[in-house]
PyMOL Python script that loads the backbone (N, CA, C, O; Angstrom):
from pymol import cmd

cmd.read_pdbstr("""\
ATOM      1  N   UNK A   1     -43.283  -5.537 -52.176  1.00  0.00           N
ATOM      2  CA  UNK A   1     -42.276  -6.553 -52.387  1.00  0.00           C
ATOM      3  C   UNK A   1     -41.028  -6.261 -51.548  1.00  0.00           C
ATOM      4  O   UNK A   1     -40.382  -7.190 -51.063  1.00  0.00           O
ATOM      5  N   UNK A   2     -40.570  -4.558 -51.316  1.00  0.00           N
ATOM      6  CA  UNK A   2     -39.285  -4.382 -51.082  1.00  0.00           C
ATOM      7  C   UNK A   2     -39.462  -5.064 -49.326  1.00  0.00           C
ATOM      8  O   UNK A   2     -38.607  -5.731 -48.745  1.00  0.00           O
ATOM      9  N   UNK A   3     -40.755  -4.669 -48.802  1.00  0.00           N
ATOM     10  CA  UNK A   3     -40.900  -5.290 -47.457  1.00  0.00           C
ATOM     11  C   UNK A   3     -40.837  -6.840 -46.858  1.00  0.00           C
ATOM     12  O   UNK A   3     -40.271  -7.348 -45.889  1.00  0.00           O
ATOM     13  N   UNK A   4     -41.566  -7.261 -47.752  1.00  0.00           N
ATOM     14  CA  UNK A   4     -41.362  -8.992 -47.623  1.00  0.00           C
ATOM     15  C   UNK A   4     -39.480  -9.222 -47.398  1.00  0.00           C
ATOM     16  O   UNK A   4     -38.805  -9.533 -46.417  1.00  0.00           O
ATOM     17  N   UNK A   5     -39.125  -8.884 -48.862  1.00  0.00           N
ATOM     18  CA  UNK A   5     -37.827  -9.182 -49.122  1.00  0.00           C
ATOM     19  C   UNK A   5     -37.088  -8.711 -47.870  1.00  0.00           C
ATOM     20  O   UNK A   5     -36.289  -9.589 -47.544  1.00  0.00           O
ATOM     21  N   UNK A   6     -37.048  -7.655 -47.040  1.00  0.00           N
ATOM     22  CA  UNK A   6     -36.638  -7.076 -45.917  1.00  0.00           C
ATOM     23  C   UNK A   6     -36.914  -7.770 -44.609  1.00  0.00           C
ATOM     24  O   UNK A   6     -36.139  -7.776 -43.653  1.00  0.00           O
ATOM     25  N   UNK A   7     -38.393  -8.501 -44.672  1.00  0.00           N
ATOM     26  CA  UNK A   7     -38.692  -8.844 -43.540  1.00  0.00           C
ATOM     27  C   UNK A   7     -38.059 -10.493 -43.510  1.00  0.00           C
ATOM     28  O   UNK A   7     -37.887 -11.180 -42.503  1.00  0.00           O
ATOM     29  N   UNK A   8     -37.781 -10.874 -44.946  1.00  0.00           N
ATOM     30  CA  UNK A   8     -37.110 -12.391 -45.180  1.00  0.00           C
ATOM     31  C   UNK A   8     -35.593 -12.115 -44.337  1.00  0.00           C
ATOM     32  O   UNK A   8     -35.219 -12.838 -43.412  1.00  0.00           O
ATOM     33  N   UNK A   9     -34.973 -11.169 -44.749  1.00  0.00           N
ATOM     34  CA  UNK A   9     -33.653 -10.922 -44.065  1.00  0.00           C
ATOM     35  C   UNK A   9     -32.893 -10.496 -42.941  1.00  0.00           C
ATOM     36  O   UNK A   9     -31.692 -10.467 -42.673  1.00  0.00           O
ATOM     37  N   UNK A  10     -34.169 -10.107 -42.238  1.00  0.00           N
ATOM     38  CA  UNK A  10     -33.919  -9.450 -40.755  1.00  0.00           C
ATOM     39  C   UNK A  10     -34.798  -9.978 -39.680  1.00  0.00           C
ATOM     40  O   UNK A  10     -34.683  -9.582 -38.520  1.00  0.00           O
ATOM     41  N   UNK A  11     -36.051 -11.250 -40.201  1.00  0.00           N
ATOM     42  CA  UNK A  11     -36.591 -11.508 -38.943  1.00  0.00           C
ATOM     43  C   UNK A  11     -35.838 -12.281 -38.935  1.00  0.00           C
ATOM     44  O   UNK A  11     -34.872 -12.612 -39.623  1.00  0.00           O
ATOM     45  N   UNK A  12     -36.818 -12.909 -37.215  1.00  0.00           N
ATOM     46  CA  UNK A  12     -35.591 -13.949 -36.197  1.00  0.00           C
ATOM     47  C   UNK A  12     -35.861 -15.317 -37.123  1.00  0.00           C
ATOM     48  O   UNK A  12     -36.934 -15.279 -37.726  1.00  0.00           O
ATOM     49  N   UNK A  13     -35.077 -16.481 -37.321  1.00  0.00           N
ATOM     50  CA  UNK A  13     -35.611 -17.815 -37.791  1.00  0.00           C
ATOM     51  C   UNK A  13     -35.206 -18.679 -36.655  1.00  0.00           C
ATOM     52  O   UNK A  13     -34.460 -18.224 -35.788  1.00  0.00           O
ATOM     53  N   UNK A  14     -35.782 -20.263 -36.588  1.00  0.00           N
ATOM     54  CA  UNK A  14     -35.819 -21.019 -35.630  1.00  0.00           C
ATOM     55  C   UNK A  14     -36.295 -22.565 -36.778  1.00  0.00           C
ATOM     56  O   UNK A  14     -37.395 -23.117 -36.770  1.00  0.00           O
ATOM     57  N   UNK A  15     -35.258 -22.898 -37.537  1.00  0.00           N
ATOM     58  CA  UNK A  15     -35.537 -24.041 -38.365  1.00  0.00           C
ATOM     59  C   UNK A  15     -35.269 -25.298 -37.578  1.00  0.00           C
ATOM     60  O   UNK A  15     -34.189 -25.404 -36.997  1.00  0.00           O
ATOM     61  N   UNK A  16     -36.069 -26.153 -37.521  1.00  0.00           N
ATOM     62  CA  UNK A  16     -35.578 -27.771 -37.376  1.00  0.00           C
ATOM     63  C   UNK A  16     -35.560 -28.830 -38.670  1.00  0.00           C
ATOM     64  O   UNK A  16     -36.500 -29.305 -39.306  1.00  0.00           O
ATOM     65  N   UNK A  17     -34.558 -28.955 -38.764  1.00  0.00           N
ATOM     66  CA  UNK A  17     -34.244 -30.210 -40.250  1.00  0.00           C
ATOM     67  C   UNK A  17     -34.266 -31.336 -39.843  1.00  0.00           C
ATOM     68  O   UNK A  17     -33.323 -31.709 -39.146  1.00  0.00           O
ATOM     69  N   UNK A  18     -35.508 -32.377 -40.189  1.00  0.00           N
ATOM     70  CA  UNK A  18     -35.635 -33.940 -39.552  1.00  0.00           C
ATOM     71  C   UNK A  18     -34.846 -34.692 -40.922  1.00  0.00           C
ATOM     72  O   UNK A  18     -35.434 -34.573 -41.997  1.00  0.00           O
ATOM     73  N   UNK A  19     -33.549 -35.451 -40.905  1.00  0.00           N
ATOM     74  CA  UNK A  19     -32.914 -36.253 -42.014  1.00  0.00           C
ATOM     75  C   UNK A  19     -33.242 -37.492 -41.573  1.00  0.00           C
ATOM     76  O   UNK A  19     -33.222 -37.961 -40.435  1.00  0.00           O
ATOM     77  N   UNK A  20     -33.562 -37.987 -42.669  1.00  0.00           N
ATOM     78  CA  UNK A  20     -33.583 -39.287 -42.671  1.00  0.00           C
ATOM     79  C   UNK A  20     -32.560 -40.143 -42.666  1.00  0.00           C
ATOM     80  O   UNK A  20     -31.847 -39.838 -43.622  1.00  0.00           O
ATOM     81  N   UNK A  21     -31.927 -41.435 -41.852  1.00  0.00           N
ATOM     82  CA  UNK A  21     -30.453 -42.032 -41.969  1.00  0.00           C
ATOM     83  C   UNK A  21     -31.023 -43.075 -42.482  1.00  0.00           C
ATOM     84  O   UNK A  21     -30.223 -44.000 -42.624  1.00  0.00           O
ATOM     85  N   UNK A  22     -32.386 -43.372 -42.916  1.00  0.00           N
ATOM     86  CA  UNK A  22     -32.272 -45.339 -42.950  1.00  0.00           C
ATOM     87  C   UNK A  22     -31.201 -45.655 -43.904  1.00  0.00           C
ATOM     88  O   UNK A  22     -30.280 -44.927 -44.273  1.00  0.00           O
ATOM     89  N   UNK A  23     -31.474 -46.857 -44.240  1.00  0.00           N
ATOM     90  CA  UNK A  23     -30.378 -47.293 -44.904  1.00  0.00           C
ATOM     91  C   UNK A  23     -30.834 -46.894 -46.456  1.00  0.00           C
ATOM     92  O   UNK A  23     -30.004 -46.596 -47.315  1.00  0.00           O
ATOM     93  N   UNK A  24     -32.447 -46.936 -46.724  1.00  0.00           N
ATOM     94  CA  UNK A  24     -32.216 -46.402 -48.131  1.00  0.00           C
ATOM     95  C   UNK A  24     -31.863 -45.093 -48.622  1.00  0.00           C
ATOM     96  O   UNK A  24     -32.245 -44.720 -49.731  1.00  0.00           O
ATOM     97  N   UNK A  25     -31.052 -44.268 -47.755  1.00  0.00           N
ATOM     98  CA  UNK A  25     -30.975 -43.268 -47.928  1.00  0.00           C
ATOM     99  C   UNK A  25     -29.256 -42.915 -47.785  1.00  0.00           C
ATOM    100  O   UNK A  25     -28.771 -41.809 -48.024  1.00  0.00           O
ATOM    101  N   UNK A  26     -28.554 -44.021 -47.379  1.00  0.00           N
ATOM    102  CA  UNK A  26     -27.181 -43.799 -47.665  1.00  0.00           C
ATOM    103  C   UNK A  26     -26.546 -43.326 -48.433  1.00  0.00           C
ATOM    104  O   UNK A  26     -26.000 -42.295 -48.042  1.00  0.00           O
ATOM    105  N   UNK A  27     -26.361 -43.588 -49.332  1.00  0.00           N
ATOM    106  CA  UNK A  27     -26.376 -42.742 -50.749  1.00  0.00           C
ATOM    107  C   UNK A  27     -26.329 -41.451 -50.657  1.00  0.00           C
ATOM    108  O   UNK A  27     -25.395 -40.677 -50.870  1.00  0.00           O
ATOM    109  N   UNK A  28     -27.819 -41.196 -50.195  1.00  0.00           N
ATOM    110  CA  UNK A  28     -28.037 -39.517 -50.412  1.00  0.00           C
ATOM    111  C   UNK A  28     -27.606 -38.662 -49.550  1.00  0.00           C
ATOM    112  O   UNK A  28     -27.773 -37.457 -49.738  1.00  0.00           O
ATOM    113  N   UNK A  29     -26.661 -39.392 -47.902  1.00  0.00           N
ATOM    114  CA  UNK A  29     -26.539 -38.688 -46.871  1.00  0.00           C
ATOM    115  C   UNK A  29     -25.348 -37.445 -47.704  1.00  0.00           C
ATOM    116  O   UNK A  29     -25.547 -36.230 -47.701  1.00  0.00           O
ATOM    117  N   UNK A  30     -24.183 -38.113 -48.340  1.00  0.00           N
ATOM    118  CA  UNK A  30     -23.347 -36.591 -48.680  1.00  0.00           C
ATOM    119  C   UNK A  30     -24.388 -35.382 -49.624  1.00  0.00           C
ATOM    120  O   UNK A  30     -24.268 -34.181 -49.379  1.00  0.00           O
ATOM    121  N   UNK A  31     -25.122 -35.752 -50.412  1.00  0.00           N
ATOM    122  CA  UNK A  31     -25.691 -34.417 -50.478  1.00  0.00           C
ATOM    123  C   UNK A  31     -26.487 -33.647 -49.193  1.00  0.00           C
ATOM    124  O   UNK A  31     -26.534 -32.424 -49.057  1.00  0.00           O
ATOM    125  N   UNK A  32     -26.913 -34.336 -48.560  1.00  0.00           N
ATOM    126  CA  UNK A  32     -28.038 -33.792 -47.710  1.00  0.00           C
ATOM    127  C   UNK A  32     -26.905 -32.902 -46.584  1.00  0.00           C
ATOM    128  O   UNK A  32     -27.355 -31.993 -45.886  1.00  0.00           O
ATOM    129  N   UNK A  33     -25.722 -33.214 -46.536  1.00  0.00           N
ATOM    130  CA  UNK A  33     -24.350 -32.704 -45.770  1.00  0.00           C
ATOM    131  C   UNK A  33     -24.588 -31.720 -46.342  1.00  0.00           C
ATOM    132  O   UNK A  33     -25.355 -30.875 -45.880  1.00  0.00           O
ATOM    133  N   UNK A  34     -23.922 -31.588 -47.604  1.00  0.00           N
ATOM    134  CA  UNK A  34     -23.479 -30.048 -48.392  1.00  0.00           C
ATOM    135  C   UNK A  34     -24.788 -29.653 -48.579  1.00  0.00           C
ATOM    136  O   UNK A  34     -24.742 -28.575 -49.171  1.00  0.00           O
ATOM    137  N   UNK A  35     -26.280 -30.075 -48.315  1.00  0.00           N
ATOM    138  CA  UNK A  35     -27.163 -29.033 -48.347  1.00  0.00           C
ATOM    139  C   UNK A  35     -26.987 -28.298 -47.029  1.00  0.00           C
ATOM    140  O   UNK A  35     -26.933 -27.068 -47.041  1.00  0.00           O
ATOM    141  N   UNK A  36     -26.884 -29.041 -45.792  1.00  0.00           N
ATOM    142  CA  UNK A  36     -27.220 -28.467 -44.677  1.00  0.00           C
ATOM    143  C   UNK A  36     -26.248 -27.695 -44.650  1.00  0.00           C
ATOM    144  O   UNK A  36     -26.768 -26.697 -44.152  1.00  0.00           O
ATOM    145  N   UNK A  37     -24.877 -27.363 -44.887  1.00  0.00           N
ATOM    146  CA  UNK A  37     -23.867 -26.328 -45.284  1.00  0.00           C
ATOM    147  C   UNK A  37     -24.060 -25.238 -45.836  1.00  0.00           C
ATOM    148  O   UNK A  37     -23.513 -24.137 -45.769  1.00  0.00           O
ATOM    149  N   UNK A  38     -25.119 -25.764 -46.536  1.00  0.00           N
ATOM    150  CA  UNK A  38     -25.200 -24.451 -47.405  1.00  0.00           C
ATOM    151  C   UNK A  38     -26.403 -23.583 -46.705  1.00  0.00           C
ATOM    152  O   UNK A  38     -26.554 -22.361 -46.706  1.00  0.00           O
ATOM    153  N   UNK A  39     -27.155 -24.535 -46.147  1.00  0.00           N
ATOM    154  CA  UNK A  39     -28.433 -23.778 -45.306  1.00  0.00           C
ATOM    155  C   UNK A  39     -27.954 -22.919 -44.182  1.00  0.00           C
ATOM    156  O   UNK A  39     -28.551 -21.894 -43.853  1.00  0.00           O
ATOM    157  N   UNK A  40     -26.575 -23.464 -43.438  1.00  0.00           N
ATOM    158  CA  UNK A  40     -26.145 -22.844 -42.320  1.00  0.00           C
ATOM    159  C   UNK A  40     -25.250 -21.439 -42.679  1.00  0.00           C
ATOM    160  O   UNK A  40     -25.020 -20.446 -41.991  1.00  0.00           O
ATOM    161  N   UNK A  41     -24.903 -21.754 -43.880  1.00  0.00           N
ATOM    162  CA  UNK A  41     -24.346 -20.675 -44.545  1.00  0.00           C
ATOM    163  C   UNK A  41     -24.986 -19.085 -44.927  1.00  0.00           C
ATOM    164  O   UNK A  41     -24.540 -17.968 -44.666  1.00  0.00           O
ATOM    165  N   UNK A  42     -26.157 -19.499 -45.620  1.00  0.00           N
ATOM    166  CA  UNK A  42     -26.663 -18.760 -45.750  1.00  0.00           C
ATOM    167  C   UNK A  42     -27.655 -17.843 -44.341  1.00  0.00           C
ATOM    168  O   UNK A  42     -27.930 -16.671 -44.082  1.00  0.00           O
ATOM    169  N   UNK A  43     -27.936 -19.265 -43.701  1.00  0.00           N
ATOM    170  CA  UNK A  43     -28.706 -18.515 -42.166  1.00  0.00           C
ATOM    171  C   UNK A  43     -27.503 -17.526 -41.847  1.00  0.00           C
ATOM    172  O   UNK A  43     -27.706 -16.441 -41.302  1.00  0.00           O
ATOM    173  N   UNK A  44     -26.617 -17.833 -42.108  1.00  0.00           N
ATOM    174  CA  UNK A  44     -25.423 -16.900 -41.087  1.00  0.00           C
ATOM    175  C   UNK A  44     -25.385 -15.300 -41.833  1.00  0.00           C
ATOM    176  O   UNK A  44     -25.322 -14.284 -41.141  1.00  0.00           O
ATOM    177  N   UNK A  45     -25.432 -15.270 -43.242  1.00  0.00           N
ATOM    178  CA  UNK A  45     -25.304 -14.473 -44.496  1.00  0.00           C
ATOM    179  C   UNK A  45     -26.291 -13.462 -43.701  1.00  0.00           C
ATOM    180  O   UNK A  45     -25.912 -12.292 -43.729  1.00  0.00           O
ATOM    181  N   UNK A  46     -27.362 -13.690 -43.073  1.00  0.00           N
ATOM    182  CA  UNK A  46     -28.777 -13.235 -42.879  1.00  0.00           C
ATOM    183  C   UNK A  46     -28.513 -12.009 -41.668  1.00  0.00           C
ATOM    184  O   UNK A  46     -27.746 -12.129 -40.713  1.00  0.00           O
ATOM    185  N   UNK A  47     -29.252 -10.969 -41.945  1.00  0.00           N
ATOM    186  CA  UNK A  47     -29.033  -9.904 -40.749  1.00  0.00           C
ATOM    187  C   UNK A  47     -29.847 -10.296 -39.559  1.00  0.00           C
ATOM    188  O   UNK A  47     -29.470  -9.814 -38.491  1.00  0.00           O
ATOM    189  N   UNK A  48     -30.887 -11.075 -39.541  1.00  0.00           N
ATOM    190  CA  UNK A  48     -31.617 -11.104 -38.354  1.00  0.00           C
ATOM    191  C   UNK A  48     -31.204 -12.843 -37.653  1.00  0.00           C
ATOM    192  O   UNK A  48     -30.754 -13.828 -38.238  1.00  0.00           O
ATOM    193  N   UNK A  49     -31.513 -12.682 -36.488  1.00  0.00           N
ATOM    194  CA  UNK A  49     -31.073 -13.384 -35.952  1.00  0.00           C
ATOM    195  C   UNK A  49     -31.475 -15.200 -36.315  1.00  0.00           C
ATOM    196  O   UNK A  49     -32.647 -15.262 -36.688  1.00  0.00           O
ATOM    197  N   UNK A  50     -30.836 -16.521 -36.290  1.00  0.00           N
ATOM    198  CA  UNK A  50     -31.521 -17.378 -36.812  1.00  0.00           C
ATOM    199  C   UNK A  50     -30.155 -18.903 -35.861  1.00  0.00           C
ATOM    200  O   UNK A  50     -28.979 -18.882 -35.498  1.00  0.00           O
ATOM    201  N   UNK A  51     -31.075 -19.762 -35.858  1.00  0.00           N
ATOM    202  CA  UNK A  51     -30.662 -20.775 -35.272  1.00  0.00           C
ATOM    203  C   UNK A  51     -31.566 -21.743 -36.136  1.00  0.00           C
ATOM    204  O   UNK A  51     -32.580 -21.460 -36.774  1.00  0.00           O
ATOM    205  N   UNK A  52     -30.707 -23.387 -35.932  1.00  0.00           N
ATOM    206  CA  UNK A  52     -31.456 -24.677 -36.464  1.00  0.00           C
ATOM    207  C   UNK A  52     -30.525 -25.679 -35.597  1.00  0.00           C
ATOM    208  O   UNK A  52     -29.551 -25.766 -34.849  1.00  0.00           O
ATOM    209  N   UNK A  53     -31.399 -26.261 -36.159  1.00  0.00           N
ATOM    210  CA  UNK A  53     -31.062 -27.632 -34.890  1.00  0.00           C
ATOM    211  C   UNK A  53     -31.487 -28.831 -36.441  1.00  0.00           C
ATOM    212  O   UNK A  53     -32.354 -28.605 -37.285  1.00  0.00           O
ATOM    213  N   UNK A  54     -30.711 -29.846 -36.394  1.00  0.00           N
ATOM    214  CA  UNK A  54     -30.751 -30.650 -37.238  1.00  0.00           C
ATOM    215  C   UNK A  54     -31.215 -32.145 -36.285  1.00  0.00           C
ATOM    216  O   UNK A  54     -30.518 -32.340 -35.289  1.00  0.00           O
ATOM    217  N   UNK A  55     -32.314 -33.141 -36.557  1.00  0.00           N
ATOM    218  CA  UNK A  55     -32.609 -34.194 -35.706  1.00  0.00           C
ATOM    219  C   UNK A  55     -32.565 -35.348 -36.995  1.00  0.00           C
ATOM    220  O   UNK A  55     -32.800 -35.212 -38.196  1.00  0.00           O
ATOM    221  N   UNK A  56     -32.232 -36.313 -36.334  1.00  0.00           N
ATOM    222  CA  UNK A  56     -31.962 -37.601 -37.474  1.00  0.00           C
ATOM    223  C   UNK A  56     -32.832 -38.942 -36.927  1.00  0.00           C
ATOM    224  O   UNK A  56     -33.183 -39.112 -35.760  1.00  0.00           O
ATOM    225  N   UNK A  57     -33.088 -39.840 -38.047  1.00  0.00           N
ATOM    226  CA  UNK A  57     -34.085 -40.752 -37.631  1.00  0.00           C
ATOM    227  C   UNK A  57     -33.937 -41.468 -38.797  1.00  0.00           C
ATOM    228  O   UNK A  57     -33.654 -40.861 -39.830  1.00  0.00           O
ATOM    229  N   UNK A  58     -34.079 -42.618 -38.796  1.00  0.00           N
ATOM    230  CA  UNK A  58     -34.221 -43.416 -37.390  1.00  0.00           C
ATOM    231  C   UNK A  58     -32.514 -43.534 -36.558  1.00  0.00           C
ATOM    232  O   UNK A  58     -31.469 -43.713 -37.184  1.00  0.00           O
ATOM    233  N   UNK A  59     -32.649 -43.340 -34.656  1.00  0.00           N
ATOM    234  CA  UNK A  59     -31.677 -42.993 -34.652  1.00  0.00           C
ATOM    235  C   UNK A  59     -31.805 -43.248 -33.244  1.00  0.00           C
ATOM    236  O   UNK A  59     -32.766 -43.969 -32.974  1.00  0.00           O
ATOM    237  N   UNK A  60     -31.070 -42.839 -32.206  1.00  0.00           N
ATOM    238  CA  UNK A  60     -31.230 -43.072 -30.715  1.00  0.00           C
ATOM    239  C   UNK A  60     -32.144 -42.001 -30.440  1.00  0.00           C
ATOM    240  O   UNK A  60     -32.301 -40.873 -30.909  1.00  0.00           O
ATOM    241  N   UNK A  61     -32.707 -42.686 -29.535  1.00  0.00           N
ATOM    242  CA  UNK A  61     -33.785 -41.983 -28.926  1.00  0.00           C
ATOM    243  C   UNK A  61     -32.990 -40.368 -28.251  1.00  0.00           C
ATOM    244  O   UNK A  61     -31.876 -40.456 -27.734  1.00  0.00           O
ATOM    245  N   UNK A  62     -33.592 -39.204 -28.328  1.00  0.00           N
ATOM    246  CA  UNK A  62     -33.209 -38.031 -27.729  1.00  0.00           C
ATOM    247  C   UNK A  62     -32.128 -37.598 -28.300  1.00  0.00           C
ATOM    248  O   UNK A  62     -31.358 -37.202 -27.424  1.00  0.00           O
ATOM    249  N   UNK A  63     -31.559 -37.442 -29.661  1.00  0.00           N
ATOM    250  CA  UNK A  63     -30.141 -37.390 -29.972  1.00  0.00           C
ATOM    251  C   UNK A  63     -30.558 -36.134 -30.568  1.00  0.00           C
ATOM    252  O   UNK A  63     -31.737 -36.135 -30.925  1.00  0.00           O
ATOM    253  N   UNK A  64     -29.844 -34.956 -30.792  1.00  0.00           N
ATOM    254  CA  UNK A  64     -30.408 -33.564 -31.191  1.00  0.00           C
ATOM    255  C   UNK A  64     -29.294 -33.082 -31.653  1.00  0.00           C
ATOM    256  O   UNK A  64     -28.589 -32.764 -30.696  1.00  0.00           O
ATOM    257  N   UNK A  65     -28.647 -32.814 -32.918  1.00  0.00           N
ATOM    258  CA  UNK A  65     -27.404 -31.943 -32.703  1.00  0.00           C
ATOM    259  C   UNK A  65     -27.883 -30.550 -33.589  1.00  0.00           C
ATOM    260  O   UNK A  65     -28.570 -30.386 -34.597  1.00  0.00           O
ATOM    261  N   UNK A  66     -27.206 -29.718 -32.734  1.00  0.00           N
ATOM    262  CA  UNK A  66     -27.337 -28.507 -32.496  1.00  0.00           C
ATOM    263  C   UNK A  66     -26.375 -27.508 -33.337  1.00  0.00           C
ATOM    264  O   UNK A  66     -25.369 -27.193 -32.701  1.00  0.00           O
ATOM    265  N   UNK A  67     -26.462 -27.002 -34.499  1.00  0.00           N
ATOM    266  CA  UNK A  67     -25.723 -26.046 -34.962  1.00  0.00           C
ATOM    267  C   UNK A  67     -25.730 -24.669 -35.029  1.00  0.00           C
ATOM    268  O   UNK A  67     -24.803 -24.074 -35.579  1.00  0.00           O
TER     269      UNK A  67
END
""", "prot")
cmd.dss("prot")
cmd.show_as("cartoon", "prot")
cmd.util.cbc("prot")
cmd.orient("prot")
């Protein structure tokens, strides 16, 4: 167990988060904010190295933002 838990905190991560913008989902965009806050938060908390990239849809074609 102590290894997993070790290997959760020090390997590299590489997340992509696809959000949904339609319109039935307006509503839910401020939580899905303070989730992704909290996801970037914690990636940062993390000893091993980690990046995400957040992509939204439906949306302009090629639009990628990068945190």
């Amino acid at each position: 167990m102590e290894v997993v838990d070790e290997l959760g905190e020090t390997c590299d991560l590489e997340v992509l988060v696809l959000v949904d913008t339609s319109a039935s989902m307006t509503n839910k965009l401020p939580t899905v904010q303070e989730a992704l806050i909290d996801l970037s938060i914690s990636m940062n908390a993390r000893i091993g190295r980690s990046r995400f990239a957040v992509y939204q849809f439906p949306g302009r074609k090629n639009r990628f933002t990068f945190w």
